[in-house]
C-alpha positions as CSV (number, residue, x, y, z in Angstrom):
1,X,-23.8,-3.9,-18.3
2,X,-22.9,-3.6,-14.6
3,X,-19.8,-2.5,-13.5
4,X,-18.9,-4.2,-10.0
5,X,-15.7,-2.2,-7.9
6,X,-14.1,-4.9,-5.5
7,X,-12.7,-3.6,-2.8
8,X,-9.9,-4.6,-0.6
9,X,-11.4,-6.5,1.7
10,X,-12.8,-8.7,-1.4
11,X,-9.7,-9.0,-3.6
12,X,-7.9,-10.7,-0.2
13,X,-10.6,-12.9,-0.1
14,X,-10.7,-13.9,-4.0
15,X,-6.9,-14.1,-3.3
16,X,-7.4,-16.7,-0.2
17,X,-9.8,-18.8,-2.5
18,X,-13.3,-17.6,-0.3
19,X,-15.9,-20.0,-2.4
20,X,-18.5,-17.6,-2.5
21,X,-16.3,-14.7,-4.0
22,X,-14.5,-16.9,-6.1
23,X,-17.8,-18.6,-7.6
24,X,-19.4,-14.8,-7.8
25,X,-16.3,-13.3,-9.2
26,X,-16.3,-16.9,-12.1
27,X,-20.0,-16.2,-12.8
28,X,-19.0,-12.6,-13.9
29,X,-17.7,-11.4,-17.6
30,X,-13.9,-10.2,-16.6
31,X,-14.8,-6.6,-18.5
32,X,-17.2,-5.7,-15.4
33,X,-14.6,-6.5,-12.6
34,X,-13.0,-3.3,-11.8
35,X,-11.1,-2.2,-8.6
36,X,-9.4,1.2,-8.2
37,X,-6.0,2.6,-7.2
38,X,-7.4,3.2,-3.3
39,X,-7.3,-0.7,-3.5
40,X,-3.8,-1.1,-5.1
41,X,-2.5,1.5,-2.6
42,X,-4.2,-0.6,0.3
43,X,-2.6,-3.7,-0.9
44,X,0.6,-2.9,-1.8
45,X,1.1,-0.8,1.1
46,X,0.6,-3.6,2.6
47,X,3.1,-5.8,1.3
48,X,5.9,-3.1,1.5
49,X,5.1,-3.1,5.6
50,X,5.6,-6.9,5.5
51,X,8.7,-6.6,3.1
52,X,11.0,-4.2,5.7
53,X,9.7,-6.4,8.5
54,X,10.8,-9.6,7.4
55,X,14.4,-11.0,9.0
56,X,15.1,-14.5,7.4
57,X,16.3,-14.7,3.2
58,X,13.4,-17.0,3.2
59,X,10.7,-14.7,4.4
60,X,11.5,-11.9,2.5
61,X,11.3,-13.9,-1.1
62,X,8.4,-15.1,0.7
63,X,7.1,-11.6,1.0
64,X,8.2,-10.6,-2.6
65,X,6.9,-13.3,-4.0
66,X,3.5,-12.1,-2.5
67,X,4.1,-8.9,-3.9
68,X,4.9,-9.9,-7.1
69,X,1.5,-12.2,-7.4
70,X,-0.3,-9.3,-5.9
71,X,0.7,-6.7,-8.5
72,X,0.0,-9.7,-11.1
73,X,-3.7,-10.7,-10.3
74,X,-4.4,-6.7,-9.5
75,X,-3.6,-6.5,-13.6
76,X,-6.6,-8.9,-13.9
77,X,-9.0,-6.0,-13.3
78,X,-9.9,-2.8,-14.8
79,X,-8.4,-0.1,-12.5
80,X,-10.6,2.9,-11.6
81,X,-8.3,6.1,-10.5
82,X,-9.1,8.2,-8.3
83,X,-9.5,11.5,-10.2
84,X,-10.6,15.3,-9.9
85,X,-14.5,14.4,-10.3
86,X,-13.6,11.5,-7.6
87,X,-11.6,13.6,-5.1
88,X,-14.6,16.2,-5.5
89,X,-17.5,13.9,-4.3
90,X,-15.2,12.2,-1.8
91,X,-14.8,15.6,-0.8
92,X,-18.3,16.3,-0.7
93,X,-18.9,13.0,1.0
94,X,-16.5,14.0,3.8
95,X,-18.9,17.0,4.5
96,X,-21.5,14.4,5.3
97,X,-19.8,13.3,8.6
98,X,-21.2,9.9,7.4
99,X,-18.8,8.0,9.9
100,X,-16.7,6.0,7.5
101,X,-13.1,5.5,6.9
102,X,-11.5,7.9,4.8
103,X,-10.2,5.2,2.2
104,X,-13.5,3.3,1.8
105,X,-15.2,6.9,1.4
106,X,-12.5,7.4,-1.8
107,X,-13.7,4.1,-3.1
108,X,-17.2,4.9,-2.5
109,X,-16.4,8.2,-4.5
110,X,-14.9,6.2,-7.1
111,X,-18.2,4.0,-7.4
112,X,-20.0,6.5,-8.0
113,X,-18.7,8.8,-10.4
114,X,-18.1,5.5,-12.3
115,X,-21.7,4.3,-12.1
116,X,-20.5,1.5,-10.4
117,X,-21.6,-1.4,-7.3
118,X,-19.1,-1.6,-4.3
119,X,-18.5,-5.4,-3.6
120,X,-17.8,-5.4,0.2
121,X,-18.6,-7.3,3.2
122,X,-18.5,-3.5,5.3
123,X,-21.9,-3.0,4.2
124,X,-22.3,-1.6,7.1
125,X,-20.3,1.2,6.6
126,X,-20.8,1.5,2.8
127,X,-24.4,1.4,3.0
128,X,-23.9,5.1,4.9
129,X,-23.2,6.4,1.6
130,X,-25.7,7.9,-0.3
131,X,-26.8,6.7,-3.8
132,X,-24.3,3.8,-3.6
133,X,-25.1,0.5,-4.7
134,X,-23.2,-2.0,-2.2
135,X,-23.4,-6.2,-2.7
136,X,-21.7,-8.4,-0.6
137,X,-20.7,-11.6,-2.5
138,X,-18.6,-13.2,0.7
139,X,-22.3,-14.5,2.6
């Protein structure tokens, strides 16, 4: 069974209704959806930015309200952490000089010491990585 790591580019799509990921995402059994805590970090960051921004009552239930749906549909997925094995091949990774963001090399990292595919439309930048298996469900 194939384990598929959406990343955070992905999950905002899935949450914006893209048809494509969506209808990818539907066609999948829920036990091989996975995403990892670089991913929750990205997103709830995020929302926390937005939060202490926000200047009307209105926008910041708004914003909460976000957060709160955000932190719901993220319990949806299996969460990959980013552990010891990780941090050493995002490590070794970083040695590669491979051009790409420190984050998406953590998630890359993640992917792989999980046996895992990357669901991205940065294939660009993901593809750099050696060994990973990259699909972009969004074209």
């Amino acid at each position: 069974m194939s384990l598929f790591v959406l990343d955070t580019d992905t999950l905002s799509l899935y949450r914006r209704g893209q048809p494509l990921v969506v209808q990818k995402m539907l066609q999948q059994s829920l036990n091989t959806l996975a995403t990892t805590a670089i991913t929750v970090e990205e997103q709830l960051t995020g929302w926390y930015t937005l939060l202490r921004k926000q200047k009307s009552r209105e926008q910041l239930a708004r914003a909460y309200r976000n957060l709160v749906d955000t932190v719901v549909e993220l319990n949806q997925f299996r969460l990959l952490s980013f552990t010891e094995v990780a941090i050493d091949r995002f490590e070794n990774l970083r040695t590669l000089k491979l051009g790409v963001r420190a984050n998406d090399l953590r998630i890359a990292a993640i992917a792989l010491v999980s046996g895992a595919t990357v669901v991205t439309r940065n294939v660009a930048d993901f593809g750099r990585v050696p060994n990973l298996l990259v699909e972009n469900w969004a074209d």
